[in-house]
N, C-alpha and C positions, 0 to 999 in steps of 0.2 A: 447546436451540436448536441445531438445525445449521450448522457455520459452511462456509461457501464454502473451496477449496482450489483454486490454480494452482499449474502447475509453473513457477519461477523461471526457465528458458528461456522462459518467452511476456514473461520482465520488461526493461526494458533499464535498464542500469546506466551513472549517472554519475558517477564516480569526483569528481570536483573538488566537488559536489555532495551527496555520502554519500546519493546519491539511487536509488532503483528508480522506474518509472515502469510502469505496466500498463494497455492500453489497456481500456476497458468493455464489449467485445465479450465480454470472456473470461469474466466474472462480476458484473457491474452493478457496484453502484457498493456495497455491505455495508456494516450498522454495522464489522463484525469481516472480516477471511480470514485464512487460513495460506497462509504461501508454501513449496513443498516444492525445497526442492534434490536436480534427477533425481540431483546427484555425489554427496553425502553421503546423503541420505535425511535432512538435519534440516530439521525444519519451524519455521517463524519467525510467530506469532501476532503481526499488526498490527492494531491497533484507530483507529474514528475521531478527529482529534485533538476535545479540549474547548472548550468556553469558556476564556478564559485562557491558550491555548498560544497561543505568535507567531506559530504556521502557520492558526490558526483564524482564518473568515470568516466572518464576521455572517450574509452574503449567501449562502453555500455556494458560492462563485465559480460563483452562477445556473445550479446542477446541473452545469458543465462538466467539474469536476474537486472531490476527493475528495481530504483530506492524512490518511495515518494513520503513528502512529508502532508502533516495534515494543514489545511487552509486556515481553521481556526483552534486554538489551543486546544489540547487534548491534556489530562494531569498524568494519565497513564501511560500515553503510546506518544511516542518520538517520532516514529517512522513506520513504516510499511512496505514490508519487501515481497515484491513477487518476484514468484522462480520457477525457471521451466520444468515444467513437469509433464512432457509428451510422451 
C-alpha cells in the first residue's frame, strides 16, 4: 500500500496543544501519512486514531477533520489533524 507524504512546512504547529494540523487540500484525508521534515529529513508515520482512543469519533467529526496519532513517539507532537479544506 502506498502511503501519502507531506512536507511538515505545509503543517502548523501548536505548541500548547502537542498538535500539527494539515489542511486536506494537501493529501485528503489517508488511513496512514508520513510527515517529512524539509530540516532533518525524518519522517514521522501518523496513522488514523481507533475505536477506543479519547480523540476517536463515532461520527468522523461528519468528514470535517481526521485525528491521527503518530506510530512512534514524538516529544513534541501528540496528534495530527487534518481538516477539510475544499
Amino acid at each position: 500500500m502506498k502511503v501519502d507524504m507531506v512536507d511538515l512546512k505545509w503543517c502548523e504547529f501548536y505548541k500548547a496543544g502537542k498538535r500539527l494540523s494539515l489542511a486536506s487540500e494537501f493529501c485528503g484525508m489517508p488511513s496512514q501519512i508520513d510527515v517529512r521534515s524539509q530540516t532533518t529529513g525524518k519522517i514521522v508515520r501518523f496513522v488514523a486514531v481507533q475505536p477506543g482512543d479519547p480523540w476517536y469519533d463515532q461520527d468522523n467529526w461528519d468528514g470535517e477533520q481526521m485525528v491521527y496519532r503518530p506510530t512512534t513517539p514524538v516529544p513534541n507532537v501528540e496528534k495530527l489533524v487534518i481538516y477539510h479544506a475544499y
